[in-house]
DSSP file (Angstrom, degrees, kcal/mol; ACC not computed):
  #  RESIDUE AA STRUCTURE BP1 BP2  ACC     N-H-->O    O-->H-N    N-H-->O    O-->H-N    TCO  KAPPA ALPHA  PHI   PSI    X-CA   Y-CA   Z-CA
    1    1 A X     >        0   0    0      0, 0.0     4,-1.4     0, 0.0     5,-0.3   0.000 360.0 360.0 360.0 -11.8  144.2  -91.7  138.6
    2    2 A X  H  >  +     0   0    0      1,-0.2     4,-1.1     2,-0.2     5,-0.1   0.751 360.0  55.0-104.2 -12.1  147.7  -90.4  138.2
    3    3 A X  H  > S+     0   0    0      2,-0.2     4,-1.2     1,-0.1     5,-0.4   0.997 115.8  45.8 -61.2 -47.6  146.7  -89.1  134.6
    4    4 A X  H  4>S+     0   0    0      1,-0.3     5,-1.3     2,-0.2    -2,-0.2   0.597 114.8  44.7 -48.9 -44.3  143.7  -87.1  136.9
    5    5 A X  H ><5S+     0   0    0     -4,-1.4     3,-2.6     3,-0.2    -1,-0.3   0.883 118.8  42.5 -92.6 -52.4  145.9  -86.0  139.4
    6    6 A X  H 3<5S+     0   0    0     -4,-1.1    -2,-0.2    -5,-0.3    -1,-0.1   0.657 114.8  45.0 -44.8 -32.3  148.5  -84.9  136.9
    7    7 A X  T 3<5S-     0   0    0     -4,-1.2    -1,-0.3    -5,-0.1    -3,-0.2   0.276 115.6-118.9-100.5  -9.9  146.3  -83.2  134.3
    8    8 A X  T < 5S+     0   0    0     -3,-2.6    -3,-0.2    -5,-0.4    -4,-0.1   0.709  70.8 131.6  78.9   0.0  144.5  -81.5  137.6
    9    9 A X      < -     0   0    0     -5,-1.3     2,-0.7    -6,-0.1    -1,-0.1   0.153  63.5-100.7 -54.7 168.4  141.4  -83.1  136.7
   10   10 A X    >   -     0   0    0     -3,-0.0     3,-1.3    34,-0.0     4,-0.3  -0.971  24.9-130.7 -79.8 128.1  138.8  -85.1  138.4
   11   11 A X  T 3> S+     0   0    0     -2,-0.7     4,-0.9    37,-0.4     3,-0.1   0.649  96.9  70.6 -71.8   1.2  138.8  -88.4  138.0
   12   12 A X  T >4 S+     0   0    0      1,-0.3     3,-3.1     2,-0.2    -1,-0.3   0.973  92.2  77.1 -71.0 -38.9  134.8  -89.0  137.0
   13   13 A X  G X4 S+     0   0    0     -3,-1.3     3,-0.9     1,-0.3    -1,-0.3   0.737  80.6  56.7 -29.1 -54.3  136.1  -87.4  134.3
   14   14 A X  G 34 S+     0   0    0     -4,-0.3    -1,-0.3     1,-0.2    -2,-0.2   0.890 102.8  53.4 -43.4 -35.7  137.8  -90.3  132.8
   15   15 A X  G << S-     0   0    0     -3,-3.1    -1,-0.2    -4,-0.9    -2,-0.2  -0.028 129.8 -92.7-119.5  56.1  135.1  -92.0  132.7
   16   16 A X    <   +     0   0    0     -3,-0.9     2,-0.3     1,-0.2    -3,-0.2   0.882  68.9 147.1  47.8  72.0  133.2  -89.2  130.6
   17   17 A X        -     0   0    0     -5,-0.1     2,-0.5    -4,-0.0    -1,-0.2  -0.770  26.8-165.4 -92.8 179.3  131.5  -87.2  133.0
   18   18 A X        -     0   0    0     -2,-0.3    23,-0.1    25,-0.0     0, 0.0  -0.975  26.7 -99.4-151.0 140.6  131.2  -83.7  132.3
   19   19 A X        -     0   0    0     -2,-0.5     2,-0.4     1,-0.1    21,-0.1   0.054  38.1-141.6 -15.2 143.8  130.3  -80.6  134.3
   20   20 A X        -     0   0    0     19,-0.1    21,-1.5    22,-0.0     2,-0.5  -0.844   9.6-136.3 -96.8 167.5  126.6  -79.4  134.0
   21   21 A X  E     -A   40   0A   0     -2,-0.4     2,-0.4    19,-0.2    19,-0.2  -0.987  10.1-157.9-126.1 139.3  125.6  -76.0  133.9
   22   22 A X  E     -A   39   0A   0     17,-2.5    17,-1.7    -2,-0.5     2,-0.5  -0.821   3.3-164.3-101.1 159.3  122.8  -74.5  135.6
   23   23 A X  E     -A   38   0A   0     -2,-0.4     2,-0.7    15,-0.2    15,-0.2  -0.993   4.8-163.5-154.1 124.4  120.9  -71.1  134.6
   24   24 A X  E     -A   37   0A   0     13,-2.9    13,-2.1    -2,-0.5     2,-0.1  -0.933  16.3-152.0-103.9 110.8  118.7  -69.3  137.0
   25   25 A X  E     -A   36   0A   0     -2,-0.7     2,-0.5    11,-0.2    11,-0.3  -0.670  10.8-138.6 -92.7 147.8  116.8  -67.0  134.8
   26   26 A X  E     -A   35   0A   0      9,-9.9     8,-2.2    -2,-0.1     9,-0.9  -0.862  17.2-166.4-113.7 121.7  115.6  -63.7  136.7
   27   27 A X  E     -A   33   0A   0     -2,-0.5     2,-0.3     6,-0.3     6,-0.3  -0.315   7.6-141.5 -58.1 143.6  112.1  -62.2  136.2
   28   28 A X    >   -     0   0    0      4,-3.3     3,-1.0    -2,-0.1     6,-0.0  -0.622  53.8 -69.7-101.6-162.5  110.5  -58.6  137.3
   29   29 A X  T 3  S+     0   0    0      1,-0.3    -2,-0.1    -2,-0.3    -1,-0.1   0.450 131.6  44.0 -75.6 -50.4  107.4  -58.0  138.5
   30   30 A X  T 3  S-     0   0    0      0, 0.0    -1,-0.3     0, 0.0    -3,-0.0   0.503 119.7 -95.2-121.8 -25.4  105.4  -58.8  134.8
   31   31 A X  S <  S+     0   0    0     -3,-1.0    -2,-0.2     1,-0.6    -4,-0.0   0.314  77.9 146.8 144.2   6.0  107.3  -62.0  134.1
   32   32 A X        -     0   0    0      1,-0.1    -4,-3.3    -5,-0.1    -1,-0.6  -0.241  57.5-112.1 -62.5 154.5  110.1  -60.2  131.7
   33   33 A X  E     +A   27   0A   0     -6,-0.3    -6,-0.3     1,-0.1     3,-0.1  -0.933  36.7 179.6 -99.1 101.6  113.6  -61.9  132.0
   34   34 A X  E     -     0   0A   0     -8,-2.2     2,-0.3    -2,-0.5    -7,-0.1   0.696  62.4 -55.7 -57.6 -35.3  115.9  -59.2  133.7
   35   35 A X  E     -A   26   0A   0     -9,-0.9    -9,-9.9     2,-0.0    -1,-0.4  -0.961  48.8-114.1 158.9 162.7  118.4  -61.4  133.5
   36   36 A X  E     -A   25   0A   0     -2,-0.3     2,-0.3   -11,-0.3   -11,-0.2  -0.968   7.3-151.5-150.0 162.9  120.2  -64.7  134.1
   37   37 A X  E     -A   24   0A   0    -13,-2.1   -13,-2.9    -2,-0.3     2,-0.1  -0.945  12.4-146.9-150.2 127.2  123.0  -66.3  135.8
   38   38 A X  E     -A   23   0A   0     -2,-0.3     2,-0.5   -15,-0.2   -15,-0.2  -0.340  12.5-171.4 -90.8 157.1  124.9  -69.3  134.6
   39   39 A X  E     -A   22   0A   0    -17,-1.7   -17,-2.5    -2,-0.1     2,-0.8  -0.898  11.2-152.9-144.3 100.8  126.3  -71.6  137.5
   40   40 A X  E     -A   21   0A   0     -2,-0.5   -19,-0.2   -19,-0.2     3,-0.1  -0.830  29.5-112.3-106.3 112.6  128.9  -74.6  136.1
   41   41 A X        -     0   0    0    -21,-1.5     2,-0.5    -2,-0.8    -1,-0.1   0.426  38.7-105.7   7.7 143.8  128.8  -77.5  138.3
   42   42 A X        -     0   0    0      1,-0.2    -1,-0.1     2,-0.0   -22,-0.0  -0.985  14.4-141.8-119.8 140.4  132.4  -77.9  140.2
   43   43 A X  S    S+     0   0    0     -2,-0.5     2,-0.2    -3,-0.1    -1,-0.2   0.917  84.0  65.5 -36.2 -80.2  134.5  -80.6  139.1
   44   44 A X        +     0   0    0      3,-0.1     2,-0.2     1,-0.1   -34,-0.0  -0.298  59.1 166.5 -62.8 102.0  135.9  -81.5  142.8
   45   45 A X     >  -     0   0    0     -2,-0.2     4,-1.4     0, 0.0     5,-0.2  -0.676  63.1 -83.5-111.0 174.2  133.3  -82.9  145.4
   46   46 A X  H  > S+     0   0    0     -2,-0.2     4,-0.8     2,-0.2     5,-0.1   0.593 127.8  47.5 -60.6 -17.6  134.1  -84.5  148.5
   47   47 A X  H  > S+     0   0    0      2,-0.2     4,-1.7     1,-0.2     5,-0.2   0.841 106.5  56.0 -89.7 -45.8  134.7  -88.1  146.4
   48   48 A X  H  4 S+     0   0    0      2,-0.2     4,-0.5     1,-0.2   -37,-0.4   0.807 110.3  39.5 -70.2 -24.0  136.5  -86.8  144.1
   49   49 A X  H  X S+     0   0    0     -4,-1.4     4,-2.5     2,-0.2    -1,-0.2   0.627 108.2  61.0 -73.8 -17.7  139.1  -85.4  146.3
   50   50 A X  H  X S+     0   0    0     -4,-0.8     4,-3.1     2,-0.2    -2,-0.2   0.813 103.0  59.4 -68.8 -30.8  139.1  -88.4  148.7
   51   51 A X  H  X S+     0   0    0     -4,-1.7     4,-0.9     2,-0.2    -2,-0.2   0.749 102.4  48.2 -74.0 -25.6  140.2  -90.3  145.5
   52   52 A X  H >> S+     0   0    0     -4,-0.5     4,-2.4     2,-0.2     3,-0.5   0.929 116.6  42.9 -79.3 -58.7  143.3  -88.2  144.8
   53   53 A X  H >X>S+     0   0    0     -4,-2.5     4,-2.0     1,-0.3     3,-1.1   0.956 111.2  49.4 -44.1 -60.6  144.5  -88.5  148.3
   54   54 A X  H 3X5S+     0   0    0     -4,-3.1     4,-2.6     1,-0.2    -1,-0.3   0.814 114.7  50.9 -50.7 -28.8  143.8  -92.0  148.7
   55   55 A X  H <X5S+     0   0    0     -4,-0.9     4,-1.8    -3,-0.5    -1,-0.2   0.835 117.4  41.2 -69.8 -46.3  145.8  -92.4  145.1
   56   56 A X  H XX5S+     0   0    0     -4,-2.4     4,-3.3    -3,-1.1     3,-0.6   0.998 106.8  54.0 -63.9 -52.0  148.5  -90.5  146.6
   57   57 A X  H 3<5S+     0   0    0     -4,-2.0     4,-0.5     1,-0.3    -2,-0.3   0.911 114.2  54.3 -31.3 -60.7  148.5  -92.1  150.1
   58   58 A X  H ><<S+     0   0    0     -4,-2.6     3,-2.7    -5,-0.5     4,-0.3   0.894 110.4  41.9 -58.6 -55.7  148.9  -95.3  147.5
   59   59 A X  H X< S+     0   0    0     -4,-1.8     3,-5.0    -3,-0.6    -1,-0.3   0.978 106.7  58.4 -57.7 -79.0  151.7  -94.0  145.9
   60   60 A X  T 3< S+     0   0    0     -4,-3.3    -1,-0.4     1,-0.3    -2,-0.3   0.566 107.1  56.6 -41.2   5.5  153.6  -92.6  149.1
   61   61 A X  T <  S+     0   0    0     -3,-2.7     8,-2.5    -4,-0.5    -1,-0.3   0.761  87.7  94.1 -96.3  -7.2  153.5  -96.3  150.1
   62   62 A X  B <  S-B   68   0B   0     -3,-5.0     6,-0.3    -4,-0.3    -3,-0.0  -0.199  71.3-133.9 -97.3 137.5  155.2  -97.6  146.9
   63   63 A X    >   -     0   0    0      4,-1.2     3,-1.5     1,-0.1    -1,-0.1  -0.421  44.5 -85.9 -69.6 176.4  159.1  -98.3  147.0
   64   64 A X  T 3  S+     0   0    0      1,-0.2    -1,-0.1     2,-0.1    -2,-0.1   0.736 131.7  54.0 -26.2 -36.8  161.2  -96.8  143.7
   65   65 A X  T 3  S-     0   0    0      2,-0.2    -1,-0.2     1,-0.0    -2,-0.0   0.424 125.3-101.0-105.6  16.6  160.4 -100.0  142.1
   66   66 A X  S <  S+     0   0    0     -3,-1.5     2,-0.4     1,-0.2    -2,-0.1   0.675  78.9 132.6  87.7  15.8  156.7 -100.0  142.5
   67   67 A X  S    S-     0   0    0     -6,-0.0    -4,-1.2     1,-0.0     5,-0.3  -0.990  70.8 -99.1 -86.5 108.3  156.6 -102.5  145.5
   68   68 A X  B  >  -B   62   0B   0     -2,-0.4     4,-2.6    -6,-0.3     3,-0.5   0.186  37.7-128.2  37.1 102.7  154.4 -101.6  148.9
   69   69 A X  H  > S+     0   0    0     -8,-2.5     4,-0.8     1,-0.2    -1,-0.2   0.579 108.5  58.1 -70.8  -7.6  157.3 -100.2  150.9
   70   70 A X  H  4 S+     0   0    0     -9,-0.2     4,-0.4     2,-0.1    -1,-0.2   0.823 105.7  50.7 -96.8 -20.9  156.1 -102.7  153.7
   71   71 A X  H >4 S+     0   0    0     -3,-0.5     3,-0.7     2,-0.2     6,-0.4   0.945 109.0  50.3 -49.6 -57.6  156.6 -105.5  151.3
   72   72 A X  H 3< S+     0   0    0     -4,-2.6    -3,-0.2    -5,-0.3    -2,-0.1   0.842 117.6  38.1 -60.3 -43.8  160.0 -104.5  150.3
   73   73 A X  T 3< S+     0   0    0     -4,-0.8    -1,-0.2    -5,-0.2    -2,-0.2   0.479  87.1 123.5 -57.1 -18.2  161.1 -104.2  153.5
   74   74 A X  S <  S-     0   0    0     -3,-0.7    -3,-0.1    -4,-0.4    10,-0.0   0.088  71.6-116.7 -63.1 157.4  159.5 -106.9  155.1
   75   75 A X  S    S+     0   0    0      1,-0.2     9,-0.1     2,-0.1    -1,-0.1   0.470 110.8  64.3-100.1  25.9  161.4 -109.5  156.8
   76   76 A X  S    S+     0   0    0     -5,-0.2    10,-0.6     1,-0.2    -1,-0.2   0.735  94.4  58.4 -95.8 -21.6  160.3 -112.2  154.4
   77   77 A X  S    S+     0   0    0     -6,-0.4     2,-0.8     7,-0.1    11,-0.4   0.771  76.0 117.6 -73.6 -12.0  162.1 -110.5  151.3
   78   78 A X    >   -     0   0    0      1,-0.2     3,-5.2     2,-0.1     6,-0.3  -0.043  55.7-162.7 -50.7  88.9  165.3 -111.0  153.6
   79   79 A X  T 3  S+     0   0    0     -2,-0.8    -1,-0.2     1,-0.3    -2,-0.0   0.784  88.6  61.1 -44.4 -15.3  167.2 -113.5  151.1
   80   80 A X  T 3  S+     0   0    0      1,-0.1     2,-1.0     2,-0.1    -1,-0.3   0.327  91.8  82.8 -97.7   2.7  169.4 -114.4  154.4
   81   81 A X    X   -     0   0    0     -3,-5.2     3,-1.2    -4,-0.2    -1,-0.1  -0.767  63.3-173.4-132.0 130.7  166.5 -115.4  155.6
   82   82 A X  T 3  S+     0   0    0     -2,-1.0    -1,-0.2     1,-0.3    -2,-0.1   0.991  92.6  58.1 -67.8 -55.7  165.0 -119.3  154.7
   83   83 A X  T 3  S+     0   0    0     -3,-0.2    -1,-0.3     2,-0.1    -2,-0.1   0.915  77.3 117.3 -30.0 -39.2  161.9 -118.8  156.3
   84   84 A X    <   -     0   0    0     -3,-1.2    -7,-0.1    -6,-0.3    -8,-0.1   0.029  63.7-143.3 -33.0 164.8  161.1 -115.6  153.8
   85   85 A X  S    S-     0   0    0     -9,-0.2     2,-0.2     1,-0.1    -1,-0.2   0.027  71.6 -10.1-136.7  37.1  158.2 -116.8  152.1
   86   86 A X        -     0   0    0    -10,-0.6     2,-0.6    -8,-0.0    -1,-0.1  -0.959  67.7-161.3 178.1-148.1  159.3 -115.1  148.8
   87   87 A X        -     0   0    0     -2,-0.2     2,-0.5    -3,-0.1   -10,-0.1  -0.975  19.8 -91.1 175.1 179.1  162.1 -112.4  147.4
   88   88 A X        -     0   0    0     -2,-0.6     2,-0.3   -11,-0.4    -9,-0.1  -0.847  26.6-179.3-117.2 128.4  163.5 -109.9  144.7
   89   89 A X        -     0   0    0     -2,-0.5     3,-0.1     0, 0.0    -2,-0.0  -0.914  17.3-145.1-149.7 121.2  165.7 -110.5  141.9
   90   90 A X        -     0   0    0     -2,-0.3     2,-0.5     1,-0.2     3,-0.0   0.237  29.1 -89.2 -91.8 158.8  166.6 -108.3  140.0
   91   91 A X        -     0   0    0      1,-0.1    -1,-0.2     4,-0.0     4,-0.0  -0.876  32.7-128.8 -97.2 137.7  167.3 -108.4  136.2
   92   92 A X  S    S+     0   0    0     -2,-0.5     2,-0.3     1,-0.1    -1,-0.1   0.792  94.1  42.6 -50.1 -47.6  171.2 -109.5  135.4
   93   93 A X  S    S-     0   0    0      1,-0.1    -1,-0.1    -3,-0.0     3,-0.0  -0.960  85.3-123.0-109.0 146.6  171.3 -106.3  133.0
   94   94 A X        -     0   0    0     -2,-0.3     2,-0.4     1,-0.1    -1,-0.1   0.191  22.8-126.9 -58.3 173.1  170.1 -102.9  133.3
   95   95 A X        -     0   0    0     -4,-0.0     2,-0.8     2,-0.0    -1,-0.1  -0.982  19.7-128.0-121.7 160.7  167.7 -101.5  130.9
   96   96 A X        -     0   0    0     -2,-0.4     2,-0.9     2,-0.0     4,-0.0  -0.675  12.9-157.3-118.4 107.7  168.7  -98.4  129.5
   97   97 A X     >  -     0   0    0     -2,-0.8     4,-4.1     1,-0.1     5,-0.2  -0.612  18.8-165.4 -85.4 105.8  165.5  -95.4  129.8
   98   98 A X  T  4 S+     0   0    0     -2,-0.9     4,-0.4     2,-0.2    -1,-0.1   0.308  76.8  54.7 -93.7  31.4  167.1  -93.4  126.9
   99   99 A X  T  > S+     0   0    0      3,-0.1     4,-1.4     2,-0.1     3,-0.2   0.623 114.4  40.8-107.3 -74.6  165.0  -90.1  127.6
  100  100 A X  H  > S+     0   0    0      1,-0.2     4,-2.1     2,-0.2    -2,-0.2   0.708 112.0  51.5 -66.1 -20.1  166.2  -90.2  130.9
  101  101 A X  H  X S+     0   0    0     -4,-4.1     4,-4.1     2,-0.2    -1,-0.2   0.931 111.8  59.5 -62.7 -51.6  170.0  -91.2  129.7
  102  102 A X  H  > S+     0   0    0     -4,-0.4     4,-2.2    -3,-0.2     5,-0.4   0.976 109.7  36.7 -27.7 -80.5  169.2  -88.0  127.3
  103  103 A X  H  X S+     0   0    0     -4,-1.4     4,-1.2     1,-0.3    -2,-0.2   0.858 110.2  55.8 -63.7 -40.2  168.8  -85.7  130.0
  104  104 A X  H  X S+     0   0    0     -4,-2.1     4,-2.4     1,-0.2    -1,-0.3   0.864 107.7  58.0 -77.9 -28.0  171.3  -86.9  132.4
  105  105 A X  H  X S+     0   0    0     -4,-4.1     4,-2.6    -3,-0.3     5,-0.4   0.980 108.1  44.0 -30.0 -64.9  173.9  -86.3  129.2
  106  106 A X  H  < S+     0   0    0     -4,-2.2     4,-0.3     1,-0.3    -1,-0.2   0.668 106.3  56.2 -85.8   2.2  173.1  -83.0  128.9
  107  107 A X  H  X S+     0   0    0     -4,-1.2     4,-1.1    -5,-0.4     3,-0.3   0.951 116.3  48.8 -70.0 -54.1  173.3  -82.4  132.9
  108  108 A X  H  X S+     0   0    0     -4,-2.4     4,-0.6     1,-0.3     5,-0.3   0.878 110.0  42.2 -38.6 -57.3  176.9  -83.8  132.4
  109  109 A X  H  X S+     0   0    0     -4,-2.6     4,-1.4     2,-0.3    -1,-0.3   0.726 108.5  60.0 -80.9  -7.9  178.2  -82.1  129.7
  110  110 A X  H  4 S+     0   0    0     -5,-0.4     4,-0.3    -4,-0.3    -1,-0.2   0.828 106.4  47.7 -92.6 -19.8  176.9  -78.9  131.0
  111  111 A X  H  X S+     0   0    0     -4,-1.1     4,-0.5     2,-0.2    -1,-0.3   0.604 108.6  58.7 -93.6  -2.5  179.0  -79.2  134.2
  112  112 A X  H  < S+     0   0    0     -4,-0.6    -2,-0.2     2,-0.2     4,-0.2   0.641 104.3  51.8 -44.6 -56.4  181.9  -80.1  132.0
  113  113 A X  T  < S+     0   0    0     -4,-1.4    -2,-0.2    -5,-0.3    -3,-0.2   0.865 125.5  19.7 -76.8 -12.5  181.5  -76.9  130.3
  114  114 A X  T  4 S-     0   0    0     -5,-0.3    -1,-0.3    -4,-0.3    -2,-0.2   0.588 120.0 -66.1-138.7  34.3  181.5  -74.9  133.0
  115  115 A X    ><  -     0   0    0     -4,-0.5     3,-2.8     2,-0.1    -3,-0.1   0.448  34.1-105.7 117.8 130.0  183.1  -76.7  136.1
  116  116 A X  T 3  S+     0   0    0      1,-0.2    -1,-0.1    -4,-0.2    -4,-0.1   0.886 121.6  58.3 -53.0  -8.2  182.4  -79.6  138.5
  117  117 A X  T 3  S+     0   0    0     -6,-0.1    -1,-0.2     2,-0.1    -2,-0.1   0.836  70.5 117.6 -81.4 -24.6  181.4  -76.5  141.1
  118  118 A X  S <  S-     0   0    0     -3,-2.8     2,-1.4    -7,-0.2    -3,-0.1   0.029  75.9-115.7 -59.9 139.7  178.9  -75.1  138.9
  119  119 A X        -     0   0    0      1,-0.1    -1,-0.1     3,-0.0    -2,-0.1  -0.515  27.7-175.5 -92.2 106.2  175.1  -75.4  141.2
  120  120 A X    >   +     0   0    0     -2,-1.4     3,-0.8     2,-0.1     2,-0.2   0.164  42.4 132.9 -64.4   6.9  172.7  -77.8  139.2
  121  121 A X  T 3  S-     0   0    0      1,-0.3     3,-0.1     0, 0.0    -2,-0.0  -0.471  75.6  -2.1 -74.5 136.0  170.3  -76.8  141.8
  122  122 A X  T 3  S+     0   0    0     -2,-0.2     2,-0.4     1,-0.2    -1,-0.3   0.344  99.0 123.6  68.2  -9.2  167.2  -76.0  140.4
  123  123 A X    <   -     0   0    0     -3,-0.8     2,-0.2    -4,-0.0    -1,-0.2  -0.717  39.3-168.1-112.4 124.3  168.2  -76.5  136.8
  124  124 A X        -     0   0    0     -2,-0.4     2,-0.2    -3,-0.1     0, 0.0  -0.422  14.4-149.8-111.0-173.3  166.1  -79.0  134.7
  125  125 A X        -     0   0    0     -2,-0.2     2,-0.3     2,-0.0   -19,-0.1  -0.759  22.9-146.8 138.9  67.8  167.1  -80.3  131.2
  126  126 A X        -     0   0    0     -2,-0.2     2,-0.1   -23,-0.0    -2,-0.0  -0.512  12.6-140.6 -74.9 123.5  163.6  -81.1  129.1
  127  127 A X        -     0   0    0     -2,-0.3     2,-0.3     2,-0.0   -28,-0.1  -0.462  16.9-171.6 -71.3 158.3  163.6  -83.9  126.7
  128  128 A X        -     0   0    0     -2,-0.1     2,-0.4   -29,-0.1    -2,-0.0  -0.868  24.0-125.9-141.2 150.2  162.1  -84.3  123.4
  129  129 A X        -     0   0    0     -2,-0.3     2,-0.6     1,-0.1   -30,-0.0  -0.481  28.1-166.9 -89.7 108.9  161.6  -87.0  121.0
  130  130 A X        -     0   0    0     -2,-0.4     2,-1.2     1,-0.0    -1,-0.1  -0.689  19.2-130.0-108.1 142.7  162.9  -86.2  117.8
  131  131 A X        -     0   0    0     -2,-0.6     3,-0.1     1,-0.1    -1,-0.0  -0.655  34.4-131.8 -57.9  86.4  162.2  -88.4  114.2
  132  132 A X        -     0   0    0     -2,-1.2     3,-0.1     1,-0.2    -1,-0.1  -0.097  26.7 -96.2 -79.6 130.3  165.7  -88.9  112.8
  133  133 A X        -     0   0    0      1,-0.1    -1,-0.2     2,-0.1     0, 0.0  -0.135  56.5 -84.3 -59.7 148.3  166.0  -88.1  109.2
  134  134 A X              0   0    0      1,-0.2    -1,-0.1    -3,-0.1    -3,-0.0  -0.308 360.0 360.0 -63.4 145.7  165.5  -91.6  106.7
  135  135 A X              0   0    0     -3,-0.1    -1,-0.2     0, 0.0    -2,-0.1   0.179 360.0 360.0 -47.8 360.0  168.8  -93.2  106.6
């Protein structure tokens, strides 16, 4: 769904639907074709947009780490508390998202070069993944 939502799609899509088209041909009088008018199916029904919400609705429920924000919160994750009836533990070291380590470099250095005042507001950094010439 979030490829769906993302790409702007519908999601039957994924799973290979495709649009039809309809064609109304128009006759006169003697049964000649005057004309015709092609009509393409819409993507987006009432199902298909109840399936992006609920998918968002899903999402807005989700902590940063992909828990059910009522989970995470809950007072059974409370480690202080014996009763919880489970909990979160974290891994001892981070792992290191080196796209996003990329971008936040060049955010750095670019307030280096021109002054910790300079407004990073609004200003994006795009990565890309480059093939590093053979050793």
């Amino acid at each position: 769904m979030a490829l769906a939502a993302r790409l702007g799609i519908a999601p039957r899509r994924l799973w290979g639907w495709e649009p039809r088209t309809f064609t109304t041909v128009h006759r006169d009088g003697d049964g000649q074709v005057v004309g015709e008018v092609s009509e393409l199916e819409p993507e987006f029904d009432d199902e298909q947009r109840n399936w992006l919400v609920a998918y968002q609705m899903h999402l807005d429920g989700l902590d940063p780490n992909g828990f059910p924000i009522g989970e995470a919160t809950s007072i059974e994750a409370d480690p202080a508390t014996r009763e919880g009836a489970f909990k979160f533990v974290a891994d001892e070291e981070p792992t290191v998202n080196y796209a996003e380590k990329a971008r936040l470099d060049a955010a750095d250095a670019y307030r280096k070069k021109y002054g910790d005042k300079v407004n990073l507001n609004g200003m994006s950094w795009s990565v890309q993944k480059v093939v590093r010439a053979e050793r």
